[in-house]
C-alpha positions as CSV (number, residue, x, y, z in Angstrom):
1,X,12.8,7.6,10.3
2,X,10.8,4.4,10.3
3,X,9.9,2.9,6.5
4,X,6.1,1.5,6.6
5,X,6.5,-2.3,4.8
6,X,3.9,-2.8,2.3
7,X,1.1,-4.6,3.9
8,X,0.5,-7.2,0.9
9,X,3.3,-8.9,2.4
10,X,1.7,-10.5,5.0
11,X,-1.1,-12.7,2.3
12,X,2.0,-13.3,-0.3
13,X,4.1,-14.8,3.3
14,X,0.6,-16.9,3.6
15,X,0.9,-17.7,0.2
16,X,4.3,-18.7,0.3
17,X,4.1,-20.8,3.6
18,X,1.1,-22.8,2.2
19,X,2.5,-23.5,-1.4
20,X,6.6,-24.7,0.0
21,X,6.6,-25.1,3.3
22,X,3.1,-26.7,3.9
23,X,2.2,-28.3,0.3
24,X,-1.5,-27.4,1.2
25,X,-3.6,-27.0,-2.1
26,X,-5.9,-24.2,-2.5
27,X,-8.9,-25.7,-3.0
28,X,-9.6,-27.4,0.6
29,X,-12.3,-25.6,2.1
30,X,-11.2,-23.4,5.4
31,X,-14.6,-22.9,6.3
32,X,-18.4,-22.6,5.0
33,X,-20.7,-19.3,5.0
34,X,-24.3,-20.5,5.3
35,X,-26.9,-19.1,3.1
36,X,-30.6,-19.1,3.0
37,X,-32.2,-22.3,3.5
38,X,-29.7,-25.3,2.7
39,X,-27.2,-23.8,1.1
40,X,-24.0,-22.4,1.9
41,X,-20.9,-21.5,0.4
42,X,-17.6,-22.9,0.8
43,X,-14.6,-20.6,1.5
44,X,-11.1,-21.8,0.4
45,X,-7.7,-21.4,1.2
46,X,-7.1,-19.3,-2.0
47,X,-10.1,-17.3,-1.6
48,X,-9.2,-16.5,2.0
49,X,-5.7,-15.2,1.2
50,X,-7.1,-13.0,-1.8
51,X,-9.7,-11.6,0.6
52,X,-7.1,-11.0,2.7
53,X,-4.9,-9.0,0.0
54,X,-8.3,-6.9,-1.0
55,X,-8.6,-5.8,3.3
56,X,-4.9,-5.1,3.3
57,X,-4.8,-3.0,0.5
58,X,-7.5,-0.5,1.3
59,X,-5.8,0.5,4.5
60,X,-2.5,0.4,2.0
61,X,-5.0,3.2,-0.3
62,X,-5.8,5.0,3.6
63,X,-2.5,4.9,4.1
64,X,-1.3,6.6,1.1
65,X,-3.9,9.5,1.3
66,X,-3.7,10.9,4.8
67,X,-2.0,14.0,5.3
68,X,1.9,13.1,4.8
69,X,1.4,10.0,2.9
70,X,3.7,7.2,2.0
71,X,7.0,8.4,1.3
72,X,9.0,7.5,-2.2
73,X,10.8,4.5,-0.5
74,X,7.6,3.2,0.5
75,X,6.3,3.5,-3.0
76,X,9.5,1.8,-4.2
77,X,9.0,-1.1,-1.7
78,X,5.4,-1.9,-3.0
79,X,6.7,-2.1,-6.4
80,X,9.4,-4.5,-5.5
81,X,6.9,-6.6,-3.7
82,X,5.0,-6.2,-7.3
83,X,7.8,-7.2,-9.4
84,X,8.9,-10.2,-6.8
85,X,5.2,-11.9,-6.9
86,X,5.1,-11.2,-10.6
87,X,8.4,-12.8,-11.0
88,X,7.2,-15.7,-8.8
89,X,4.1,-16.4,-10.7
90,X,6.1,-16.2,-14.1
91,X,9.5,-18.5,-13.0
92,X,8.5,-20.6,-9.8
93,X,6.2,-23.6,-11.4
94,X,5.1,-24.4,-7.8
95,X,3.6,-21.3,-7.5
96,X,1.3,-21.0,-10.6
97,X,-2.4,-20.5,-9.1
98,X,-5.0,-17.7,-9.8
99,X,-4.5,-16.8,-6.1
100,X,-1.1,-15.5,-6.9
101,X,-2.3,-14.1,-9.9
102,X,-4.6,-12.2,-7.9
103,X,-2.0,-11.0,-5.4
104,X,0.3,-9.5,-8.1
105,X,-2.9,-7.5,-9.2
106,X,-3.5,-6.4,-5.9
107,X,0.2,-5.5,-5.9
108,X,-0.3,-3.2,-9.0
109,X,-3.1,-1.6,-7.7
110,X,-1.7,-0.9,-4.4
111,X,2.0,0.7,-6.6
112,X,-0.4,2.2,-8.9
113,X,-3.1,4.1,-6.3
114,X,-0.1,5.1,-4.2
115,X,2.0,6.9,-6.8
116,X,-1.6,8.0,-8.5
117,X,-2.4,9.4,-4.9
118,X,0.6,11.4,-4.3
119,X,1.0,13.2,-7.2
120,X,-2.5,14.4,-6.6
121,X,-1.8,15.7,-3.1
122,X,-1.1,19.2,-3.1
123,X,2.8,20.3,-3.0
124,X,3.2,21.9,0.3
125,X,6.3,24.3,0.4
126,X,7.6,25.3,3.7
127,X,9.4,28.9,3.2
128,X,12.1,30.1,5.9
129,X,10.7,33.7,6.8
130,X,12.0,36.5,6.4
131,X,13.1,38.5,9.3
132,X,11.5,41.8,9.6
133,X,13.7,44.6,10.6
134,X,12.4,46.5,13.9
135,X,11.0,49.8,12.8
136,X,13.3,52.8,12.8
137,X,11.6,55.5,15.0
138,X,11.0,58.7,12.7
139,X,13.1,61.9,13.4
140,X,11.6,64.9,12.6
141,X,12.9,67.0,9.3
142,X,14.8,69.5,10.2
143,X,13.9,73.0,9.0
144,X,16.0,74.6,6.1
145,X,17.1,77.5,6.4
């Protein structure tokens, strides 16, 4: 049986690469949006990843309310991928930034909606039937005498 990873993983692994690996700060500007007239709005790195997280997790919230849903290890995953950006925004000084603030809530959410989503799904029992007997053909009474 194949175990779906929780999809959140891929912006925390961007997060992760750009905060060690890279050493890129948040705040340089990936690319611009224009706007009416002169304006335009600057997109960065940080608000990239986060919008990243928010795409991810609704097909995470899809995938947890089709017909079979996530299974219980799944659910477990997600809330060790919760409790390991949590732990790395609290202990990891490198890592403090909003953008990693944001994931863990998006973590929540996703641990949260999946379990929530589950235990509203209707309980499906599957029953082994029960083997009906052939019918017997009737003999006829016999008179008494």
């Amino acid at each position: 049986m194949l175990v779906g990873f929780p999809l959140l993983i891929i912006p925390f692994a961007f997060f992760n690469m750009a905060v060690f690996l890279l050493n890129m700060p948040f705040t340089e500007t990936v690319f611009s949006i224009p706007l009416q007239r002169d304006r335009e709005m600057p997109v960065d790195l940080g608000d990239l990843i986060v919008a990243t997280g928010i795409l991810l997790l609704w097909i995470e919230l899809i995938k947890a309310v089709r017909p079979g849903g996530k299974s219980m290890i799944e659910h477990v995953i997600s809330f060790l991928l919760f409790a390991g950006m949590a732990a790395e925004l609290v202990f990891v000084p490198e890592a403090e930034s909003p953008t990693l603030l944001l994931l863990a809530v998006l973590g929540f959410v996703d641990f949260m909606a999946g379990i929530s989503a589950r235990l509203a799904q209707p309980k499906m029992v599957y029953q082994r039937p029960i083997p009906v007997q052939p019918a017997q053909p009737v003999q006829p009474a016999s008179p008494r005498s």
